[in-house]
C-alpha positions as CSV (number, residue, x, y, z in Angstrom):
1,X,0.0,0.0,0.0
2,X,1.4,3.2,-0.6
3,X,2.5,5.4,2.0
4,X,-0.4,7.6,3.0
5,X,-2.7,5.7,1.5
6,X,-4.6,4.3,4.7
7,X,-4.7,8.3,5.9
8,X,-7.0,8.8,2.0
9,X,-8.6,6.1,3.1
10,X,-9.9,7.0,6.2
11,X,-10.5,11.2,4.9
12,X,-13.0,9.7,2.6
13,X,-14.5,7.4,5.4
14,X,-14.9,10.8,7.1
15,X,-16.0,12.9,4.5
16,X,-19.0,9.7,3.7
17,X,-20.2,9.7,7.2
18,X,-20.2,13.6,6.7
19,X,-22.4,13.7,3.9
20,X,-24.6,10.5,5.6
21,X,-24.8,13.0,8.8
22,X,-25.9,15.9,6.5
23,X,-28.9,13.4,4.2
24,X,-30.1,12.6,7.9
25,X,-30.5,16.5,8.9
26,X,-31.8,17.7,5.6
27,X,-34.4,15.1,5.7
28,X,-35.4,15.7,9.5
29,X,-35.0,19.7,8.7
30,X,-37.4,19.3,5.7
31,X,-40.1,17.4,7.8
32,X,-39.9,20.1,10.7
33,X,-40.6,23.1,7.3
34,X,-43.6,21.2,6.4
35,X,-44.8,21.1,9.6
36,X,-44.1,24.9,10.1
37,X,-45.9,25.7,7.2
38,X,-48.7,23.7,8.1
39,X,-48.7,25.4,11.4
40,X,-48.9,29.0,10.0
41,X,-51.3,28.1,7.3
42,X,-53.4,26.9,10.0
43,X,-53.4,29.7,12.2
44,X,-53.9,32.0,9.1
45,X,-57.0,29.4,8.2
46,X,-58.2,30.2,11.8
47,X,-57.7,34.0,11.5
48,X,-59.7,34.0,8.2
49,X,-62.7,31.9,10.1
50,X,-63.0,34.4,12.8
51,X,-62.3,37.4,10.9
52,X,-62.8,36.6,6.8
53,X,-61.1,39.2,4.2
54,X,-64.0,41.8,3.4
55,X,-63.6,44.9,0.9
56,X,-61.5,47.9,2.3
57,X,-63.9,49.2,5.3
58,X,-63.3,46.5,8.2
59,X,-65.3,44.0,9.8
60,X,-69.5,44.0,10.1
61,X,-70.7,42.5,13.5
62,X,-73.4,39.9,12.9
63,X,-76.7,40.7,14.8
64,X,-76.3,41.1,18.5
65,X,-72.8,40.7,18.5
66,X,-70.1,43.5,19.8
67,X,-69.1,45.6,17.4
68,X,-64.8,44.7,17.3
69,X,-62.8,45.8,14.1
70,X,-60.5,43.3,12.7
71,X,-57.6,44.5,13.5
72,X,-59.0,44.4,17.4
73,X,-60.3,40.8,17.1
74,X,-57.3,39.2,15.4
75,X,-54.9,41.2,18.1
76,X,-57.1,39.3,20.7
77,X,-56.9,35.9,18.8
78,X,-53.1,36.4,18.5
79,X,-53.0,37.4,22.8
80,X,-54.8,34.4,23.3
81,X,-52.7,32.0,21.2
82,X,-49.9,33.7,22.6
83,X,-47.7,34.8,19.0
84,X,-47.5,38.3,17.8
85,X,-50.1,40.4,16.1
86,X,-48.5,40.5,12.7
87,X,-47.5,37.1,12.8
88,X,-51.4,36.1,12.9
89,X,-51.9,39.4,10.2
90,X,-49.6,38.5,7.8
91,X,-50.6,34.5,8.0
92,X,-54.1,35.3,7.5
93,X,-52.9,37.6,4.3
94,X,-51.3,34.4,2.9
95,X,-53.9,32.0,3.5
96,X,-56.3,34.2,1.8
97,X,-54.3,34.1,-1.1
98,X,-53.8,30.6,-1.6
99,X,-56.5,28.3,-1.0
100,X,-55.7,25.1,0.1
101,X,-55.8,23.0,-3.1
102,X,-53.1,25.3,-4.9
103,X,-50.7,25.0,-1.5
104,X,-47.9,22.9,-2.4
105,X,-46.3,20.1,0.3
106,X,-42.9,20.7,0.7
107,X,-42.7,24.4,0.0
108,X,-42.1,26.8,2.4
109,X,-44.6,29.0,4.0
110,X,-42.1,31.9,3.3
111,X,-41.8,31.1,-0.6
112,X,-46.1,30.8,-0.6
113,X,-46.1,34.4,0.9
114,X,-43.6,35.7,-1.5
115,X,-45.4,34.8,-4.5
116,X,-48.9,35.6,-2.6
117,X,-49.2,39.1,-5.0
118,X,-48.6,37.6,-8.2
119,X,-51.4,36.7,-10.2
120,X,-50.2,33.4,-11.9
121,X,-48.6,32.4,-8.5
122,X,-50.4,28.9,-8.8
123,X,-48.8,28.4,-12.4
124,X,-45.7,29.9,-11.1
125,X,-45.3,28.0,-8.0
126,X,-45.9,24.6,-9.4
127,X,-43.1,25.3,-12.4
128,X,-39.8,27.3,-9.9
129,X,-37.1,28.8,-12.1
130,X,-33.8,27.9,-13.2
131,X,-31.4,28.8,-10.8
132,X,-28.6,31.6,-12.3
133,X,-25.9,29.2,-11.2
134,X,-26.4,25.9,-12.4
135,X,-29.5,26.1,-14.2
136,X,-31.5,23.5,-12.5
137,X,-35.2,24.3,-11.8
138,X,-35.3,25.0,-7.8
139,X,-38.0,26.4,-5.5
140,X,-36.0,29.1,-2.9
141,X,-36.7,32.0,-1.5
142,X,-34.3,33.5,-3.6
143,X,-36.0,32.1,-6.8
144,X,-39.2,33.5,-5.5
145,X,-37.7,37.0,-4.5
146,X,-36.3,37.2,-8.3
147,X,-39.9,36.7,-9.8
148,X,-41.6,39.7,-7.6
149,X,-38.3,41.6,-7.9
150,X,-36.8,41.6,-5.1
151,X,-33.6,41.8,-3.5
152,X,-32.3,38.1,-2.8
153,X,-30.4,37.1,0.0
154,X,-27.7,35.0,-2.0
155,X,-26.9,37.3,-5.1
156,X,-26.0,34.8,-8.1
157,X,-25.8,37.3,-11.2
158,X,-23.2,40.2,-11.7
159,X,-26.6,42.7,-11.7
160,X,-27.6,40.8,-8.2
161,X,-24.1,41.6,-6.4
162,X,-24.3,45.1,-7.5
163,X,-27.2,45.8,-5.8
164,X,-25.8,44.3,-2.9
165,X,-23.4,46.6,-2.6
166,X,-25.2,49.5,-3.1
167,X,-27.8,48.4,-0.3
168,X,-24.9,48.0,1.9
169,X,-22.9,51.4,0.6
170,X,-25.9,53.7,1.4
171,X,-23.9,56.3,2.7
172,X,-21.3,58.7,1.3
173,X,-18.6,57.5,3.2
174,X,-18.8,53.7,2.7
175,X,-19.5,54.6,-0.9
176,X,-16.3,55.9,-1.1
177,X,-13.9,53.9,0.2
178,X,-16.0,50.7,-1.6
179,X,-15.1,53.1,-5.0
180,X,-11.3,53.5,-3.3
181,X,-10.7,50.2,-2.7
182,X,-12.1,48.8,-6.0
183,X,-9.8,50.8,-8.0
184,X,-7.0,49.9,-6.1
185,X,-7.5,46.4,-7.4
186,X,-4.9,45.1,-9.9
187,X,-7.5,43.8,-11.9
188,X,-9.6,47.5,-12.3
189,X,-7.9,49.1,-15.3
190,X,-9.5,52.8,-15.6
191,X,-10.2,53.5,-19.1
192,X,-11.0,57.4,-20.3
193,X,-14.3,57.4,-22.0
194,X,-13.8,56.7,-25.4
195,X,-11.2,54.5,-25.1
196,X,-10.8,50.7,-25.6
């Protein structure tokens, strides 16, 4: 055996029960996102039966009832279920936006409420776009931020990282020494305009 060989050997032992480890999580990690979603669906579901979406103008009590706008009754339901207001607002948003035959198993709750404004988000969300990097179709966040245009997390494209930096160099200052520091690079060559 070669020298070194039973050191290769036992990296790429390492490196299998690595990627075993890794299957196991994503797996257990995926089960724990469908039951999220499922949770926050519900509680939207639940929202939406004690206070349904009406036309801009609130809530109208039913006879004999107390008269509660929505905003009033949900911050109750949300006190009593102990989560935050918004939390039970913006689930209620989502779940009146996607009925539950066009929610799909396996995507997140965060990708369903991205695409909650789109109008062909059932088409949309069944058929996810090619990822810039490798072109495979995936559903991600990311994916999803890129068809309502918005900024992704992960920028892929050239046009993507330059927005990143100008959300991070807001102010003059950082502006500047991001413009410094790029034209120090080696690999910047200023050109004049006009020239090639």
């Amino acid at each position: 055996m070669p020298r070194g060989g039973g050191h290769h050997a036992h990296e790429h032992e390492g490196r299998e029960r690595s990627r075993a480890r890794y299957e196991e999580i994503f797996a257990e990690d995926r089960k724990l996102i469908e039951v999220d979603t499922k949770i926050q669906f519900k509680i939207g579901d639940h929202a939406l039966e004690i206070e349904p979406m009406r036309p801009h103008g609130g809530s109208l009590p039913a006879a004999g009832e107390e008269l509660l706008g929505v905003r009033e009754t949900l911050e109750l339901y949300a006190e009593d279920i102990g989560v935050p207001y918004n939390l039970v607002r913006l689930n209620r948003q989502t779940a009146s936006r996607w009925p539950a035959e066009h929610r799909i198993a396996g995507v997140s709750f965060e990708i369903h409420r991205i695409l909650e404004k789109l109008d062909d988000r059932f088409d949309r969300i069944q058929n996810p776009p090619r990822h810039p990097r490798d072109g495979v179709p995936r559903r991600t966040q990311d994916a999803a931020r890129r068809q309502v245009w918005w900024r992704v997390g992960n920028p892929q494209t050239s046009q993507e990282k330059v927005e990143a930096i100008h959300d991070l160099a807001v102010g003059d200052q950082v502006a500047a020494r991001v413009a410094t520091h790029f034209l120090r690079r080696p690999s910047v060559v200023f050109r004049p305009p006009g020239m090639t």
